[in-house]
N, C-alpha and C positions, 0 to 999 in steps of 0.2 A: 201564490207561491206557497212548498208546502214548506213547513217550519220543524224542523226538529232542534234538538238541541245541541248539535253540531253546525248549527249554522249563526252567524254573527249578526244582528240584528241592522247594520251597517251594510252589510249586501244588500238589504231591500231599496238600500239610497244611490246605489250604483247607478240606476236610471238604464240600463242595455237592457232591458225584456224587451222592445220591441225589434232591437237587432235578431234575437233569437226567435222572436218570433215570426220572423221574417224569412227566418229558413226554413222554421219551418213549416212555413206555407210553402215556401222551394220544394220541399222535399214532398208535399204533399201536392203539388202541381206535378211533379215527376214521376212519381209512383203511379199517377193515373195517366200518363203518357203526355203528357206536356211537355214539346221542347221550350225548355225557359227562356229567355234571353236576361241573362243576370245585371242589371243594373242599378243593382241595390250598394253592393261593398267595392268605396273606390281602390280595389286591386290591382295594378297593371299586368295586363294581360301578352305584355312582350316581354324577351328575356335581355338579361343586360347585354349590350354590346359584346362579342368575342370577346375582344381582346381584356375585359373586364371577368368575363368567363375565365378565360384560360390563367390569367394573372392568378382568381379564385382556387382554380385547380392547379397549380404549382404550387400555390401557396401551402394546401393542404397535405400534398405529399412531402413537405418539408419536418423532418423530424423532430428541429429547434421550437416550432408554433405551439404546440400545446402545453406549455405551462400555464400559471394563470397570467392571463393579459397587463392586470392594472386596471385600475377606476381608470384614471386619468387618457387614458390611450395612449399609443405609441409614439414615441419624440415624430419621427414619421408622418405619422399619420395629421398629430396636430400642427407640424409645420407647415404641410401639403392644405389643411383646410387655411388657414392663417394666409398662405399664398395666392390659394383661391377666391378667403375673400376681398385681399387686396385687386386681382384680376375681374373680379367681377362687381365690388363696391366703389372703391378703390378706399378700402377702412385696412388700418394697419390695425394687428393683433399680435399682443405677446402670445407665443405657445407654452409659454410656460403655467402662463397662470390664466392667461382671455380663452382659453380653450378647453373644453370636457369632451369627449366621448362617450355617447349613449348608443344602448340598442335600438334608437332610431327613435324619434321623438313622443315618441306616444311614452316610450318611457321614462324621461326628463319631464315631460307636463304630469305625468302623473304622480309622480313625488314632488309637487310645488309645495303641497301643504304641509309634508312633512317635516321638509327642509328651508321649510323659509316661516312658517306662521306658530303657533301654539292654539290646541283647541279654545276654543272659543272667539278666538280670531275672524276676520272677517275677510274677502276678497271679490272682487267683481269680474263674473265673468260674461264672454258677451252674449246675447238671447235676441236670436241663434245663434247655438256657438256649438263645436265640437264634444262632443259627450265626454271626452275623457276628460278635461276640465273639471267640471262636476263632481264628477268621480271619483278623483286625485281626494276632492275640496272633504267627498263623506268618508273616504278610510282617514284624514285626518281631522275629522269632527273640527273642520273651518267654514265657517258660516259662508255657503255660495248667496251672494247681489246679484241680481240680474242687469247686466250693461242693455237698457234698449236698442236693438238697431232696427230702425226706420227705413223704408225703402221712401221714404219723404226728405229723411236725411239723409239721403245715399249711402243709407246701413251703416253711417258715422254714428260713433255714441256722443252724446251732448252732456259732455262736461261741467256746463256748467248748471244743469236742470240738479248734479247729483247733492246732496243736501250737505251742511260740513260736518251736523252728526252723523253722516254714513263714511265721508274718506275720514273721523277719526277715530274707525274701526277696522281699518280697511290695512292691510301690511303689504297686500299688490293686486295688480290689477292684469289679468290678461288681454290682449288685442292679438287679431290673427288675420290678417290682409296679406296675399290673396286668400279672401272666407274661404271653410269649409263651415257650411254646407252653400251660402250665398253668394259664392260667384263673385263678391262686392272686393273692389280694389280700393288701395290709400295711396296717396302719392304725399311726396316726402314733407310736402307743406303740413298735413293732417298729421305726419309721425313728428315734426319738429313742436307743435301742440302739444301733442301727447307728453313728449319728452317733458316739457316743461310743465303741464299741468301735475306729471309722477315727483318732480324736482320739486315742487311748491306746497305739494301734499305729503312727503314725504314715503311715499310707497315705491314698491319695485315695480316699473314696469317690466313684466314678462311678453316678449313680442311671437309669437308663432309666426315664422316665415316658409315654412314648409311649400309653398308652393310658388316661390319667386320665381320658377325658373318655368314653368306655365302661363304665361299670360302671350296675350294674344293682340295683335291690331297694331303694333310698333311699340306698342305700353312696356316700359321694366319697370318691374314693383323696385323700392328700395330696401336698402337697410334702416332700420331704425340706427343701426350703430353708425349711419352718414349724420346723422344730427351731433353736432358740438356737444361735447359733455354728455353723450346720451351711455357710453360706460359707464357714470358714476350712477346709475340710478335704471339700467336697461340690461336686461338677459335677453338673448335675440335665439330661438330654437331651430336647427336646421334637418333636413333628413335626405338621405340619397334614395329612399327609397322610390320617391315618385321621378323624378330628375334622371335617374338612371336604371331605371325598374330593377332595385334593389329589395324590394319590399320584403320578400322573405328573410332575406341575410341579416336584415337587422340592426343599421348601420345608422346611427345620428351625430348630432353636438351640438352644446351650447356653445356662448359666446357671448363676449361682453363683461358686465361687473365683477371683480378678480372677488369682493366679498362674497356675493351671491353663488359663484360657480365654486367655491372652496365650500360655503353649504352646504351644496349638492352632493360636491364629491365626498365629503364628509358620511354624508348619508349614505349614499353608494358603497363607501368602501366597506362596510357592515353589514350589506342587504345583496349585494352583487359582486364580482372581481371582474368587470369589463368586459369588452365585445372581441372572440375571436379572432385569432391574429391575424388567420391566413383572409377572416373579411375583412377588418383596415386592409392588410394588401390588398383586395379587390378595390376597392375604397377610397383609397390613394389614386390607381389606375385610372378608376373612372373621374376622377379630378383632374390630375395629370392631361390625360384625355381630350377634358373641355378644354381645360387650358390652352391646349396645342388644336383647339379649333376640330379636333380630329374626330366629333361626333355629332350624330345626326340629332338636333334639337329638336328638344320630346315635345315646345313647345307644336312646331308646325303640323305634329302628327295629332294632336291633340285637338288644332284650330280646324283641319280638316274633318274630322269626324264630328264637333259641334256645326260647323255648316251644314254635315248631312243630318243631322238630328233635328235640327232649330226648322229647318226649310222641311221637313220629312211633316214634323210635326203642326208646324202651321199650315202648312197644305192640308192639314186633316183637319182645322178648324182649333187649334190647341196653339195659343199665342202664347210661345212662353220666350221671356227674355234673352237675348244675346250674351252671354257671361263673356266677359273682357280676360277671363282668366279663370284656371283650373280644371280640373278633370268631370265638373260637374254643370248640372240645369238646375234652377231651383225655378220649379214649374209650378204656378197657381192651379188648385186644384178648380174645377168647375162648380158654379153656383150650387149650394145644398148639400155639399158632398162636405163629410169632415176628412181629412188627410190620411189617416190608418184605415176609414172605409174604403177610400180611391183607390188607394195602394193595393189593398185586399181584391179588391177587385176589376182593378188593371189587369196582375198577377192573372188571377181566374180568368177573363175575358180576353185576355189579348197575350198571354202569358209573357209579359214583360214586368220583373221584379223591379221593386224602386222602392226607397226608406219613408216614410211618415217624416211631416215636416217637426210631425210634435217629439220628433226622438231627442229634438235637437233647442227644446225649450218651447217653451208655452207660447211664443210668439213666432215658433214655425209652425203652429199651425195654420192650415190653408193653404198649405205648397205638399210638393213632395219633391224628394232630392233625387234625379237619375245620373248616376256616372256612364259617361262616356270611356264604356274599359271594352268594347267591343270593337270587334272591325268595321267600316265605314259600310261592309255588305250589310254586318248584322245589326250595324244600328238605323240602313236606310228597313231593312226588314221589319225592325221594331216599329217605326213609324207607321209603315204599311198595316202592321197588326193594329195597331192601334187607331187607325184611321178607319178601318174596319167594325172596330169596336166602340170607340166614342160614341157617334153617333145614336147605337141603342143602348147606352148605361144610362142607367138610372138610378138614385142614391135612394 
């Protein structure tokens, strides 16, 4: 990286160069006539339901919507999530105070250290775990711990391996079931642990649930906010945008401890004024929506395309796990090969894009992440490429 003096010494700890360099091996696959098959950034590649559309487009021709929003979101908006997640947990939530409005979760995780810790501070987060994490932890100079997850321990972290000079440095701790990048689920036995492990150390636990509404096989992920007392000491992060292919508009919330989310919003109301009014309207809708049974669950579209990918790919000699949940495979790379080579030359050989397991912590190396954001044509095609190609790589 080149360094001038316009640049923050702190960017270098961000950890995304191999996102970007990821495209731009894309774009350098494409230049030379490569159709790609992108499987690299989990984007959903469907648009939201109509009636979520059109709600969006009413919205915006509405002349009252553009003032500025509020941190906090729309009375609306937070009573509509508050109703949903009683419908879908059955967890009651005030909307006055258990509820925030974010531009979609990536941007609530990545103010954790600003709003919750003081430099020097420490926090654990999980390894593998999502990079924004991280990332959050160097623009506010808080010392990131890596949480181990073991596929020995069902990519559970072991609580009680972590030392007591490390939780009494530690102000919270991140968990994210359904993983990204690992595919790995918790069920409410392991978040009632948790809860109480955060209650007896005294830290926040911060839960990422982004992908509850993805899983597959009869499995529903829970809430962390179903465990008794898991308010007083639990922020639960949610986001529409996978759930209802939102992902552009920009649409999250937290939820859970009235201290922790009054943090947030604290900090928000000085850095940000809240997300777009006519997308709560959207927002709302697509909540509303589920509610009324009246949309086609992202899950079963999800679980059909990991069928043609998992069976595509082991049929070409490439064993990689069945994910119980999310938009992704977290696929061992082949003996010899390190994770960012694989990748590289996947891409090149089979032109199918897919992230380096190490983007995602020191302990994903040996895998690589492919999102399932393609059609079931393009991803049995992918397979086919790839089954093509195996066979003569060589690291």
């Amino acid at each position: 990286m080149e360094h001038t003096k316009w640049r923050a010494d702190r960017l270098d700890r961000l950890g995304s160069a191999i996102f970007a360099e990821v495209a731009a091996w894309k774009e350098k696959a494409r230049n030379g006539g490569t159709d790609v098959i992108a499987l690299d950034i989990g984007s959903p590649d469907r648009p939201p339901a109509l009636p979520v559309r059109e709600a969006l487009a009413a919205a915006a021709m509405r002349e009252d919507l553009y003032r500025y929003p509020g941190t906090e979101g729309t009375k609306r908006f937070r009573e509509t999530v508050a109703r949903w997640y009683g419908y879908r947990f059955g967890v009651e939530l005030d909307p006055e105070r258990e509820v925030l409005s974010l531009m979609g979760t990536q941007d609530g995780l990545g103010h954790l250290a600003l709003a919750f810790a003081n430099p020097g501070d420490a926090a654990l987060l999980p390894d593998p775990g999502y990079p924004v994490y991280g990332a959050g932890l160097a623009v506010g100079g808080v010392e990131a711990i890596p949480l181990p997850l073991t596929e020995e321990n069902g990519f559970l972290p072991d609580f009680d391996a972590i030392p007591d000079a490390v939780w009494a440095r530690v102000k919270f701790m991140i968990l994210n079931y359904p993983s990204n990048p690992l595919s790995a689920v918790a069920d409410l036995a392991f978040l009632e642990r948790a809860v109480r492990e955060a209650r007896r150390r005294g830290v926040l636990l911060v839960y990422d649930n982004a992908y509850s509404e993805m899983a597959f096989d009869g499995f529903r992920p829970p809430s962390v906010l179903q465990v008794p007392g898991a308010k007083e000491t639990a922020v639960e992060f949610h986001s529409l945008s996978k759930t209802y292919n939102l992902a552009g508009a920009r649409l999250g919330f937290a939820v859970g401890s009235r201290e922790a989310l009054a943090s947030l919003r604290a900090l928000k109301d000085n850095i940000d004024f809240g997300v777009f009014l006519a997308v709560q309207e959207a927002g709302i809708k697509a909540l509303e929506l589920d509610m009324a049974g009246a949309l086609e669950p992202v899950a079963e579209v999800y679980r059909k395309r990991r069928d043609v990918l998992v069976a595509g790919l082991r049929q070409a000699g490439w064993h990689v796990p069945v994910p119980k949940a999310t938009m992704f495979l977290w696929a061992p790379v082949p003996e010899g090969w390190t994770s960012r080579a694989f990748s590289q030359a996947m891409l090149e050989g089979a032109g199918v894009a897919s992230v380096p397991g190490s983007a995602f912590g020191d302990r994903g190396e040996g895998h690589v992440r492919l999102a399932i954001v393609e059609s079931e044509a393009r991803l049995q095609e992918a397979a086919e490429r790839i089954a093509a190609w195996l066979p003569q790589s060589r690291p």
